[in-house]
PQR file of N, CA, C, O and H, with PARSE charges and radii, in Angstrom:
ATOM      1  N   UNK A   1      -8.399  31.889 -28.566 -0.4000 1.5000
ATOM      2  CA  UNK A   1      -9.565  31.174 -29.052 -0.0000 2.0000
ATOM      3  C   UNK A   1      -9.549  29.747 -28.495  0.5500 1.7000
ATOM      4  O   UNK A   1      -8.448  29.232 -28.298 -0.5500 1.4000
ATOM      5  N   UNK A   2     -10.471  29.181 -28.271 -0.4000 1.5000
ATOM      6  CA  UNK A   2     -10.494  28.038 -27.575 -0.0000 2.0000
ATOM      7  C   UNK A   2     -11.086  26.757 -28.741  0.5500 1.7000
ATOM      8  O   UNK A   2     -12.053  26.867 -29.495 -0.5500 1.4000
ATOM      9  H   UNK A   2     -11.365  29.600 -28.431  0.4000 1.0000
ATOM     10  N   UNK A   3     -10.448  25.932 -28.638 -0.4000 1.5000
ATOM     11  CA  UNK A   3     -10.573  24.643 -29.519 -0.0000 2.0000
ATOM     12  C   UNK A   3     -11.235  24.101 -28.929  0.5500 1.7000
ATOM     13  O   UNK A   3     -11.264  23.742 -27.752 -0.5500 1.4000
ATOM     14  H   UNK A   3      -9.663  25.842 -28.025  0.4000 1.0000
ATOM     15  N   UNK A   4     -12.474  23.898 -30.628 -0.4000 1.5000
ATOM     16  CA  UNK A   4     -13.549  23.157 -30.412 -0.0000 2.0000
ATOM     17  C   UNK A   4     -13.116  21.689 -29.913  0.5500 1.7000
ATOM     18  O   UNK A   4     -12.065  21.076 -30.104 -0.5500 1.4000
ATOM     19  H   UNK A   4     -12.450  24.190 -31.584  0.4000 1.0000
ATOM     20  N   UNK A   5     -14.710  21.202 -28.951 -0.4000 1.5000
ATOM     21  CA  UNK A   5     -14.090  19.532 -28.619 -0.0000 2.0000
ATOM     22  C   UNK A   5     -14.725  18.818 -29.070  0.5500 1.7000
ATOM     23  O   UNK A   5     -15.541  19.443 -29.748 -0.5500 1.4000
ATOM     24  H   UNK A   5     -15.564  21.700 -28.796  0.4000 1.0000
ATOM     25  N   UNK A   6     -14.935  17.512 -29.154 -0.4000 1.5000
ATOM     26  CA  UNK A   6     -15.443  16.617 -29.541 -0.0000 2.0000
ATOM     27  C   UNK A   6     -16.513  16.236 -28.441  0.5500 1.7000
ATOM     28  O   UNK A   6     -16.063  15.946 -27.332 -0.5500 1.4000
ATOM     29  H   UNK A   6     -14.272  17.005 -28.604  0.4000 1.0000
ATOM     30  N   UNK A   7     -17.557  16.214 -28.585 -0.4000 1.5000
ATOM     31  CA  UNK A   7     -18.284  15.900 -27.249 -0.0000 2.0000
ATOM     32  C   UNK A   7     -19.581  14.620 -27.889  0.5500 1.7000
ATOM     33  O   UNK A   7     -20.338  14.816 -28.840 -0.5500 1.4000
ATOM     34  H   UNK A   7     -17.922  16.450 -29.486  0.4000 1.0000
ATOM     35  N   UNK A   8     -19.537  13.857 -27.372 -0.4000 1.5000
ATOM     36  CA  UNK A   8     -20.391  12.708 -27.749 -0.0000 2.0000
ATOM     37  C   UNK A   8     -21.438  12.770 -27.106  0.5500 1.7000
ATOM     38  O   UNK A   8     -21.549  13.516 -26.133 -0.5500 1.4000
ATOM     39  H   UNK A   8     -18.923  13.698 -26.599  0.4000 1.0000
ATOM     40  N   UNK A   9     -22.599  11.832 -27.626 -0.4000 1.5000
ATOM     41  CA  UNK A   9     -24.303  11.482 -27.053 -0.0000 2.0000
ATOM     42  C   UNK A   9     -23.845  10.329 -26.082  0.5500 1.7000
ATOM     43  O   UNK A   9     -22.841   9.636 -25.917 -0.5500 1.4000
ATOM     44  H   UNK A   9     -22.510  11.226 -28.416  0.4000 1.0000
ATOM     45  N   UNK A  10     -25.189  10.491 -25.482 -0.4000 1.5000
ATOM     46  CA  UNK A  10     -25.042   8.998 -24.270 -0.0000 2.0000
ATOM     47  C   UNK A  10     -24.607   7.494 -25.339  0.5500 1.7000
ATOM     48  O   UNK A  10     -23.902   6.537 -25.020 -0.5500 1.4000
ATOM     49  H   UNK A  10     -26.004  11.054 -25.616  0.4000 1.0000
ATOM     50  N   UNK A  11     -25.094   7.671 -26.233 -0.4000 1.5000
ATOM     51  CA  UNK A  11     -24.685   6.377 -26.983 -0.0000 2.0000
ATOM     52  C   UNK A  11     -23.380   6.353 -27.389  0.5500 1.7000
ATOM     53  O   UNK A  11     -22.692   5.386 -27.064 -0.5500 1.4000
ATOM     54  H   UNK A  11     -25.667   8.449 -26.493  0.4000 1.0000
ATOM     55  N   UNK A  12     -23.023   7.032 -27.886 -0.4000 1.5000
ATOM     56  CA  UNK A  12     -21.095   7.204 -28.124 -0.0000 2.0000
ATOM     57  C   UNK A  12     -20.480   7.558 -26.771  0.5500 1.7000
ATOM     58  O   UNK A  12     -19.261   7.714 -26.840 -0.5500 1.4000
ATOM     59  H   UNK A  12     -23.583   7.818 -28.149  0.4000 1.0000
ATOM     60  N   UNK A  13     -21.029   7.729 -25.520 -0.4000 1.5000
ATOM     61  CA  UNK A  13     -20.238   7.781 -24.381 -0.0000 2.0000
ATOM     62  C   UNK A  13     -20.262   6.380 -23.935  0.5500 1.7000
ATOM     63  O   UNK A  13     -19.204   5.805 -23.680 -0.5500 1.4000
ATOM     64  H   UNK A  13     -22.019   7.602 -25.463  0.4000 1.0000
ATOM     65  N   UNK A  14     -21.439   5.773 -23.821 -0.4000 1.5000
ATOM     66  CA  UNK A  14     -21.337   4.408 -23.417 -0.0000 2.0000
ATOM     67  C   UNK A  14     -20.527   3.663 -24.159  0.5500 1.7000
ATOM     68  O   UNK A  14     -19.790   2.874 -23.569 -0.5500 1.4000
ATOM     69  H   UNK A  14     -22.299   6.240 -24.029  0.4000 1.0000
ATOM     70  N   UNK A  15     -20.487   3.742 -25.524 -0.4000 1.5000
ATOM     71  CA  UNK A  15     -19.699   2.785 -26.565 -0.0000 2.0000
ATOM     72  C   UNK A  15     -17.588   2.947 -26.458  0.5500 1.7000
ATOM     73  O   UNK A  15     -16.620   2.191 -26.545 -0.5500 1.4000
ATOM     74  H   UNK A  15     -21.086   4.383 -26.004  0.4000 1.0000
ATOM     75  N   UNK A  16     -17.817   4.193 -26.263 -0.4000 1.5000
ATOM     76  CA  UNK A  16     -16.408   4.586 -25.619 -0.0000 2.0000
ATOM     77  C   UNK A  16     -16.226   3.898 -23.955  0.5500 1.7000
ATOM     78  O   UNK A  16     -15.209   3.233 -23.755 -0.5500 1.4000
ATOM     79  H   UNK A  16     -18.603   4.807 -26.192  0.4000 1.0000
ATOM     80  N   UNK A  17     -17.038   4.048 -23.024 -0.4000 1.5000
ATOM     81  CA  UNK A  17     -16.662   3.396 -21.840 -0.0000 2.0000
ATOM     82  C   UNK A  17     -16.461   1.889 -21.641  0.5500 1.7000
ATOM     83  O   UNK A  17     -15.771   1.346 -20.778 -0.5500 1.4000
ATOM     84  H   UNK A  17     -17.863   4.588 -23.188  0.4000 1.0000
ATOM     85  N   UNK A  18     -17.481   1.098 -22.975 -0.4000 1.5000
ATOM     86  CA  UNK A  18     -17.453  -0.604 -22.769 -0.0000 2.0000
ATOM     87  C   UNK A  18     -18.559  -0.482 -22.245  0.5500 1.7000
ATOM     88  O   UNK A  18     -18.921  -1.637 -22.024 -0.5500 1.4000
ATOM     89  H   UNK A  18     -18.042   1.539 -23.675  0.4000 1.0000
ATOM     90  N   UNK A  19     -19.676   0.512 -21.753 -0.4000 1.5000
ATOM     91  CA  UNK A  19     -20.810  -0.129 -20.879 -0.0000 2.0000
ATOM     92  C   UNK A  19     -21.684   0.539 -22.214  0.5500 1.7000
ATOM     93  O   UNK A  19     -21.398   1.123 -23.260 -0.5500 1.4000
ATOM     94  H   UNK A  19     -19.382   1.451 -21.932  0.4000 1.0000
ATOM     95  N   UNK A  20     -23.259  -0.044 -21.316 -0.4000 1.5000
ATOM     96  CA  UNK A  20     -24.550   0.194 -21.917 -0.0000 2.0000
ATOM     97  C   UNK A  20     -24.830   1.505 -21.520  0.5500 1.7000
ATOM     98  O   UNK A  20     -23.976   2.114 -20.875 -0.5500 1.4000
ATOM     99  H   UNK A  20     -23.491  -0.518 -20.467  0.4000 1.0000
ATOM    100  N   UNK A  21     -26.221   2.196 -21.892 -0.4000 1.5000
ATOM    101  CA  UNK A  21     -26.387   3.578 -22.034 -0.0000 2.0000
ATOM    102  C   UNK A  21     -26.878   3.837 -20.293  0.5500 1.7000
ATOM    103  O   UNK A  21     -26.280   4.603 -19.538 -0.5500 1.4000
ATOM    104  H   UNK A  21     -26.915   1.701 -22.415  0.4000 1.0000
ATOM    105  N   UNK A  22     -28.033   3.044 -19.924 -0.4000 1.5000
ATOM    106  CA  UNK A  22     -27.858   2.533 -18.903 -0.0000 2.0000
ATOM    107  C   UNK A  22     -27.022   3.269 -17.367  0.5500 1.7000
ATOM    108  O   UNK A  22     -27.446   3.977 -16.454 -0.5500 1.4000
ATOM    109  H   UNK A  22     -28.520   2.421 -20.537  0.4000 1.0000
ATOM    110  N   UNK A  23     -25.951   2.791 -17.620 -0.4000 1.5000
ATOM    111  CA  UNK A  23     -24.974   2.594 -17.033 -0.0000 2.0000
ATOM    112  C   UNK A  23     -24.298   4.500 -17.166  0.5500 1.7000
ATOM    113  O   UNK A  23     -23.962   5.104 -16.147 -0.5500 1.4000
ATOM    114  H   UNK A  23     -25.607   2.215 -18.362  0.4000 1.0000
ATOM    115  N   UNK A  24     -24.245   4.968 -18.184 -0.4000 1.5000
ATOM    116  CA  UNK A  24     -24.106   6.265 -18.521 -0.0000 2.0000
ATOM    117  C   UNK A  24     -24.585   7.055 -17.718  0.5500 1.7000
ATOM    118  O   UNK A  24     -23.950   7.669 -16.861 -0.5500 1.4000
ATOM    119  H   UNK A  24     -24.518   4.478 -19.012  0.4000 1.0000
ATOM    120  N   UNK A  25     -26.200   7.131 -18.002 -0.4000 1.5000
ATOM    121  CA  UNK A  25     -27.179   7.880 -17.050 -0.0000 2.0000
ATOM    122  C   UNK A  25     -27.157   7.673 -15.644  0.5500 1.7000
ATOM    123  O   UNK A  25     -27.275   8.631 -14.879 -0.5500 1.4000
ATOM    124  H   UNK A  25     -26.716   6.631 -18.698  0.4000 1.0000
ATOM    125  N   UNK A  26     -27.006   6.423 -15.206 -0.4000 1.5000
ATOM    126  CA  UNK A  26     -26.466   6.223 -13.904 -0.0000 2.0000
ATOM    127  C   UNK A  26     -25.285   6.983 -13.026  0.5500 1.7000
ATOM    128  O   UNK A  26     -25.135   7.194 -11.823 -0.5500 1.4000
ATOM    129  H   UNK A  26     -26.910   5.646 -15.827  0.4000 1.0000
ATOM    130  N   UNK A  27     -24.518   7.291 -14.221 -0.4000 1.5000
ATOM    131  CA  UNK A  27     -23.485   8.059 -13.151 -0.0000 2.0000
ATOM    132  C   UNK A  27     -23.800   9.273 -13.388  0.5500 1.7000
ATOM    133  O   UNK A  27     -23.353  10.118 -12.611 -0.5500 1.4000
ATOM    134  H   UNK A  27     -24.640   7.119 -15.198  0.4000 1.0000
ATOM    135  N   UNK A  28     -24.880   9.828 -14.822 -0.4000 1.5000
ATOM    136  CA  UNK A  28     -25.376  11.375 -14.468 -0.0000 2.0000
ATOM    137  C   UNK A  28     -25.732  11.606 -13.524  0.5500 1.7000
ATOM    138  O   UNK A  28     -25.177  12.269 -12.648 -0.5500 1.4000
ATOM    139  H   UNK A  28     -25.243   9.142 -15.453  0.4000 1.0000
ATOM    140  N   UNK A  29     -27.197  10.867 -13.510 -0.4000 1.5000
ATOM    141  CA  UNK A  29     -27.841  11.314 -12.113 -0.0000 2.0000
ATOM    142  C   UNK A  29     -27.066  11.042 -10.395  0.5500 1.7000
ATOM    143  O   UNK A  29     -27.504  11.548  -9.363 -0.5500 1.4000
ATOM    144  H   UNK A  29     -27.648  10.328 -14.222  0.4000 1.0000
ATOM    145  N   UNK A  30     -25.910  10.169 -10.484 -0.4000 1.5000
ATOM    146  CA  UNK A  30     -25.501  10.723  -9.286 -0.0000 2.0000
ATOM    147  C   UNK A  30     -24.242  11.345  -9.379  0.5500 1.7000
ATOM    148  O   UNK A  30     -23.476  11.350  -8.416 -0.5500 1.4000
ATOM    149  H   UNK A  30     -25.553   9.758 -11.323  0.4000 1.0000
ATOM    150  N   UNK A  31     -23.871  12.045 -10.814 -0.4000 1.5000
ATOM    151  CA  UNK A  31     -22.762  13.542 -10.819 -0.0000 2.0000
ATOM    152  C   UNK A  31     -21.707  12.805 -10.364  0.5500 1.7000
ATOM    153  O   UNK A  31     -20.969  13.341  -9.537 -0.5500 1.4000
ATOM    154  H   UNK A  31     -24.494  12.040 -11.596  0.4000 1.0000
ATOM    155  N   UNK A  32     -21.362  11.142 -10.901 -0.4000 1.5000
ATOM    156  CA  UNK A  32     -20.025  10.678 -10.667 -0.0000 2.0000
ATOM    157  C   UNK A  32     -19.295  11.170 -12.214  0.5500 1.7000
ATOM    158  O   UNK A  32     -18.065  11.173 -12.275 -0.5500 1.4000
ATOM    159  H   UNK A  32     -21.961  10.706 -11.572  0.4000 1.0000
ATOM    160  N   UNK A  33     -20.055  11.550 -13.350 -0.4000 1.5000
ATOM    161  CA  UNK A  33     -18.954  11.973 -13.926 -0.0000 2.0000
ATOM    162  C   UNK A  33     -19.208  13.267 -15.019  0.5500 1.7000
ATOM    163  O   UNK A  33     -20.390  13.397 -15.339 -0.5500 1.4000
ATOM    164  H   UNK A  33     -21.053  11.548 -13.300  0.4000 1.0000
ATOM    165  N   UNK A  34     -18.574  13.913 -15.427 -0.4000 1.5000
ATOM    166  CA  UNK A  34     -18.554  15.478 -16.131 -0.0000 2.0000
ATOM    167  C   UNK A  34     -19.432  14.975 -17.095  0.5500 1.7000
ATOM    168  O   UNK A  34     -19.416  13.868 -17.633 -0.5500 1.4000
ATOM    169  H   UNK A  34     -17.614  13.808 -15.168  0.4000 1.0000
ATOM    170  N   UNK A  35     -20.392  16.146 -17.294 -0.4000 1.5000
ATOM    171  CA  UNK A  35     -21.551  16.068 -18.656 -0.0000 2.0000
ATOM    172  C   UNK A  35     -21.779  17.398 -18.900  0.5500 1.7000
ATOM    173  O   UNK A  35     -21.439  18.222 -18.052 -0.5500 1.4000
ATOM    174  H   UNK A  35     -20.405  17.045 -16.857  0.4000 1.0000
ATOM    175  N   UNK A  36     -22.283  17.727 -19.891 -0.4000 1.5000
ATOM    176  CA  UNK A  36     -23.110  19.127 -20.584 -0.0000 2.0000
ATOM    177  C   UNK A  36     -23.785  18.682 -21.014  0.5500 1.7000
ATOM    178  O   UNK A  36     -23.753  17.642 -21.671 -0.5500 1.4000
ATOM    179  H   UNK A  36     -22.558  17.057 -20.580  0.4000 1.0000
ATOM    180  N   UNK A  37     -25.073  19.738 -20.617 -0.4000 1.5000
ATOM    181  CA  UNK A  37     -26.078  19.588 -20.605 -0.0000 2.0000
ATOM    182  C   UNK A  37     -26.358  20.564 -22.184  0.5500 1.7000
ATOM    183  O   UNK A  37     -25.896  21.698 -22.053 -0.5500 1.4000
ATOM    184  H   UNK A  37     -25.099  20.582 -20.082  0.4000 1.0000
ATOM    185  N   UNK A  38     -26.718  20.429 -22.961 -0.4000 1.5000
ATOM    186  CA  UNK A  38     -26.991  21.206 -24.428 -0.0000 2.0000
ATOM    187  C   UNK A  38     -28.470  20.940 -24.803  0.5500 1.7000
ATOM    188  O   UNK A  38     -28.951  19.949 -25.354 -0.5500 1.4000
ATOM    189  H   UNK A  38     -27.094  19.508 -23.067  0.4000 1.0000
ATOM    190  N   UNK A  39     -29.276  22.454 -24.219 -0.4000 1.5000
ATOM    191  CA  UNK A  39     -30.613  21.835 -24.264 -0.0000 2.0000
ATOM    192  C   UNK A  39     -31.189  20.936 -23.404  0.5500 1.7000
ATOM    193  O   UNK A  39     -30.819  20.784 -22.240 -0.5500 1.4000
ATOM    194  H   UNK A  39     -28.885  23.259 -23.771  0.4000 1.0000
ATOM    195  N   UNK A  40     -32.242  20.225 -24.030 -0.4000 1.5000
ATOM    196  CA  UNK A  40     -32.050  19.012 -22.922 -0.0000 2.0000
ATOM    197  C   UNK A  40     -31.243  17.704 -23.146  0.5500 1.7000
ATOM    198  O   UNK A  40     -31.248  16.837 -22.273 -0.5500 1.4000
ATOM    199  H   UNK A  40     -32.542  20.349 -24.976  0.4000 1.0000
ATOM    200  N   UNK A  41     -30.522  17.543 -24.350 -0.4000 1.5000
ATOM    201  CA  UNK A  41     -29.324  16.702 -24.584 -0.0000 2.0000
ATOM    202  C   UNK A  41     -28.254  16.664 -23.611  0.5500 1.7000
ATOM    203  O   UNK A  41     -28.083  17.609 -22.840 -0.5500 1.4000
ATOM    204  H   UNK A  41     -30.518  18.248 -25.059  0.4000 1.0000
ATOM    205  N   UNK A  42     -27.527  15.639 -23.597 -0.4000 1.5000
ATOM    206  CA  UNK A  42     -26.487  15.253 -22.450 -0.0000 2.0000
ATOM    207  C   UNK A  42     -25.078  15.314 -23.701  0.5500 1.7000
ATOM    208  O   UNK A  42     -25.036  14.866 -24.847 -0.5500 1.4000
ATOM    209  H   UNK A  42     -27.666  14.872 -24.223  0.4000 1.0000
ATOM    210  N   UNK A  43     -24.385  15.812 -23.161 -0.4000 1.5000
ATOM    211  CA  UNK A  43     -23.073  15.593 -24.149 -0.0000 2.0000
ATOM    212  C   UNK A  43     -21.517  15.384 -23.252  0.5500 1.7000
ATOM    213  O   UNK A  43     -21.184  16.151 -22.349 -0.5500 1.4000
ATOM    214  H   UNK A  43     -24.419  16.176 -22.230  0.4000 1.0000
ATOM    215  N   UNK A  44     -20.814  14.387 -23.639 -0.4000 1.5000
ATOM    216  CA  UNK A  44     -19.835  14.102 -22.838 -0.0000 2.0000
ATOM    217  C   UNK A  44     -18.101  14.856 -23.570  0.5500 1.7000
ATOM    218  O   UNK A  44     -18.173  15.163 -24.760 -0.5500 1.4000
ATOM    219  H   UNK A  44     -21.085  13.764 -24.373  0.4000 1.0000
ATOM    220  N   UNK A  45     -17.069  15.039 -23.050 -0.4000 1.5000
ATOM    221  CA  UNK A  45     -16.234  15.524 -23.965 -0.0000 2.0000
ATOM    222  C   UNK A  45     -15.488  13.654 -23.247  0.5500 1.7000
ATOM    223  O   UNK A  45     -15.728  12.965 -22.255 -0.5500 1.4000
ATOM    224  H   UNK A  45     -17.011  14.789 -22.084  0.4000 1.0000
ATOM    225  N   UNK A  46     -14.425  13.518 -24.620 -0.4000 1.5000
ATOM    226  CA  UNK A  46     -13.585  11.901 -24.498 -0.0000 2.0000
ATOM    227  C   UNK A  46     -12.828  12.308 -23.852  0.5500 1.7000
ATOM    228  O   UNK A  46     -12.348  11.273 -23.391 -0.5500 1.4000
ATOM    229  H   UNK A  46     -14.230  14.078 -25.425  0.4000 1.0000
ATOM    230  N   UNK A  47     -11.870  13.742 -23.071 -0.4000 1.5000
ATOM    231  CA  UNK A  47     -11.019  13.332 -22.534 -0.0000 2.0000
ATOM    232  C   UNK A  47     -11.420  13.297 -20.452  0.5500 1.7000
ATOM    233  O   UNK A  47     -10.696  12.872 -19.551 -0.5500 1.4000
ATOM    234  H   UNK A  47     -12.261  14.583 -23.446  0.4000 1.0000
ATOM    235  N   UNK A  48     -12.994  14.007 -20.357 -0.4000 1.5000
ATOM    236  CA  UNK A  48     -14.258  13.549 -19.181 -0.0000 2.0000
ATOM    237  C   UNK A  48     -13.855  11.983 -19.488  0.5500 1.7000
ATOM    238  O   UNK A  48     -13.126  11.452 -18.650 -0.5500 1.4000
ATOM    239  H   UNK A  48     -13.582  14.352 -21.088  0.4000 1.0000
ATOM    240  N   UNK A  49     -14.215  11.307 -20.467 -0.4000 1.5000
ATOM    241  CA  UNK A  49     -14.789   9.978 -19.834 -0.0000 2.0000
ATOM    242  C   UNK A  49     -13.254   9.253 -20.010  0.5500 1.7000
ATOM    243  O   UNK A  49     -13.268   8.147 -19.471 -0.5500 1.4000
ATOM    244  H   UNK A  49     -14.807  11.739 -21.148  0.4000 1.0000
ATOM    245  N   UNK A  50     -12.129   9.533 -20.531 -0.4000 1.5000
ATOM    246  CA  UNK A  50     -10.774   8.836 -19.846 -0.0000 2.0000
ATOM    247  C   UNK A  50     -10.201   8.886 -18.859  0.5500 1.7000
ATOM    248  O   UNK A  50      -9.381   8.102 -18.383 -0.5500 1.4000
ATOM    249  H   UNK A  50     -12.117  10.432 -20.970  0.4000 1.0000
ATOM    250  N   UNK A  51     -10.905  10.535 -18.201 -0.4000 1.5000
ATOM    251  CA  UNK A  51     -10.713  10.643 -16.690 -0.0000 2.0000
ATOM    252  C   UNK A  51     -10.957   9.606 -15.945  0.5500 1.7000
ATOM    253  O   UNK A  51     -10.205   8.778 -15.430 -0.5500 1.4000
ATOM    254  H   UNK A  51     -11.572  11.172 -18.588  0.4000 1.0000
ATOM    255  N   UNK A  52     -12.366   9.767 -15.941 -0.4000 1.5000
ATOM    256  CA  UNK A  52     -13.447   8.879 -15.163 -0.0000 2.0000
ATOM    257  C   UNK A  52     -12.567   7.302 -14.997  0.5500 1.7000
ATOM    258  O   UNK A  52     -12.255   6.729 -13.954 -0.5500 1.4000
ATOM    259  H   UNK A  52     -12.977  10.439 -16.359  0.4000 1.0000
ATOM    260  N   UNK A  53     -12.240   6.742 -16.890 -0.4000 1.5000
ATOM    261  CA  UNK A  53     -11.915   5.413 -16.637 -0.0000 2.0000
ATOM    262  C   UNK A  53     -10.557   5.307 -15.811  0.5500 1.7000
ATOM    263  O   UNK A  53     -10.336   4.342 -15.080 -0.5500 1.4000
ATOM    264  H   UNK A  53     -12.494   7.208 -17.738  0.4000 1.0000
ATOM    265  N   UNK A  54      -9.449   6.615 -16.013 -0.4000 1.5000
ATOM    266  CA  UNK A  54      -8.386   6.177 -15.258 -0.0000 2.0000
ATOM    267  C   UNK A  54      -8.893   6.548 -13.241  0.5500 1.7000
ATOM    268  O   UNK A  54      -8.097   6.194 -12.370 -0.5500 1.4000
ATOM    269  H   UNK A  54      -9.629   7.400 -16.606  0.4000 1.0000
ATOM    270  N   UNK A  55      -9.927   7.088 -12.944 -0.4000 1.5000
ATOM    271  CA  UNK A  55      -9.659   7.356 -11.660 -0.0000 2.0000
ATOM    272  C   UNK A  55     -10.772   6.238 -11.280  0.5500 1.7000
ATOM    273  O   UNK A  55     -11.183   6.279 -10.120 -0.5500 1.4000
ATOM    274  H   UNK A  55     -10.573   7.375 -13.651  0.4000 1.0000
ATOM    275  N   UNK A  56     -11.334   5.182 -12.195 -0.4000 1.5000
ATOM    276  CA  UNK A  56     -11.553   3.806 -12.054 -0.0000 2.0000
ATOM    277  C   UNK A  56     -11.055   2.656 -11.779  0.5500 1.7000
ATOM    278  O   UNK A  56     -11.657   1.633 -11.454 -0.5500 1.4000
ATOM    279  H   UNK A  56     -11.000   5.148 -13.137  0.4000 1.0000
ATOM    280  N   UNK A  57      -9.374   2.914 -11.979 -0.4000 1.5000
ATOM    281  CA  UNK A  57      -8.408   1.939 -12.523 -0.0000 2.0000
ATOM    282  C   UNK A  57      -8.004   1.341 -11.152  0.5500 1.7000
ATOM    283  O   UNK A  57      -7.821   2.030 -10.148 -0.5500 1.4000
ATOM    284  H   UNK A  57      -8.884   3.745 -12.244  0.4000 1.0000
ATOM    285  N   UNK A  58      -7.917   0.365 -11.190 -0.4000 1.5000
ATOM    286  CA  UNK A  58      -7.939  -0.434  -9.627 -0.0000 2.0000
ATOM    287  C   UNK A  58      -6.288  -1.209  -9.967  0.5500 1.7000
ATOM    288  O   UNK A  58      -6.205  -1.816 -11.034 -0.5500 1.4000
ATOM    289  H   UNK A  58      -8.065  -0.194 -12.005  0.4000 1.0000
ATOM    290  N   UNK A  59      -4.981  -1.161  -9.015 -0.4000 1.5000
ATOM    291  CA  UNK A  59      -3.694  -2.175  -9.424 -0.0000 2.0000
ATOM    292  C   UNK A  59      -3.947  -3.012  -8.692  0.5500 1.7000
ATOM    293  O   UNK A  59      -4.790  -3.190  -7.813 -0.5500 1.4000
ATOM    294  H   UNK A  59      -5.049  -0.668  -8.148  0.4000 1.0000
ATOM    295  N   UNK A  60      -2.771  -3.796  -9.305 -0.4000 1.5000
ATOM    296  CA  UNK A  60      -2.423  -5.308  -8.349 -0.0000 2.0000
ATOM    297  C   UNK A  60      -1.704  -4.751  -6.990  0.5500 1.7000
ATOM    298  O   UNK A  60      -0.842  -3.897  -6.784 -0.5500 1.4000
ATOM    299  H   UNK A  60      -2.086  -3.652 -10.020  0.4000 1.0000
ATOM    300  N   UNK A  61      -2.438  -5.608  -6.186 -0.4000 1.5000
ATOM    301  CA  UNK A  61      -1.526  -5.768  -5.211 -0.0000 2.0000
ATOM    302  C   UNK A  61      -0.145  -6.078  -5.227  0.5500 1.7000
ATOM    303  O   UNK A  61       0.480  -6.170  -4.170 -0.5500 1.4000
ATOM    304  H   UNK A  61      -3.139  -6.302  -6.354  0.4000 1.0000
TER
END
């Protein structure tokens, strides 16, 4: 059986990333990061958008 996930709205995805909603839809429409589509609702799962922030993560030189 597969465990249910937690999957958030564009507004709890943005509020989890630090950005505006904005900014969310922006990387839908160019498929920089994992979404489901439910209906015509957008739904994100949190461990999609910790991906996203760690393959964001820029080091020090």
């Amino acid at each position: 059986m597969i465990a249910p996930r937690e999957l958030l709205d564009v507004n709890a995805a943005a509020a989890h990333l630090g950005r505006n909603v904005f900014y969310v839809r922006r990387l839908v429409r160019r498929r920089e990061i994992v979404f489901y589509r439910v209906g015509h609702r957008l739904r994100f799962d949190v461990k999609d958008l910790d991906r996203h922030l760690i393959a964001s993560r820029v080091d020090p030189l």
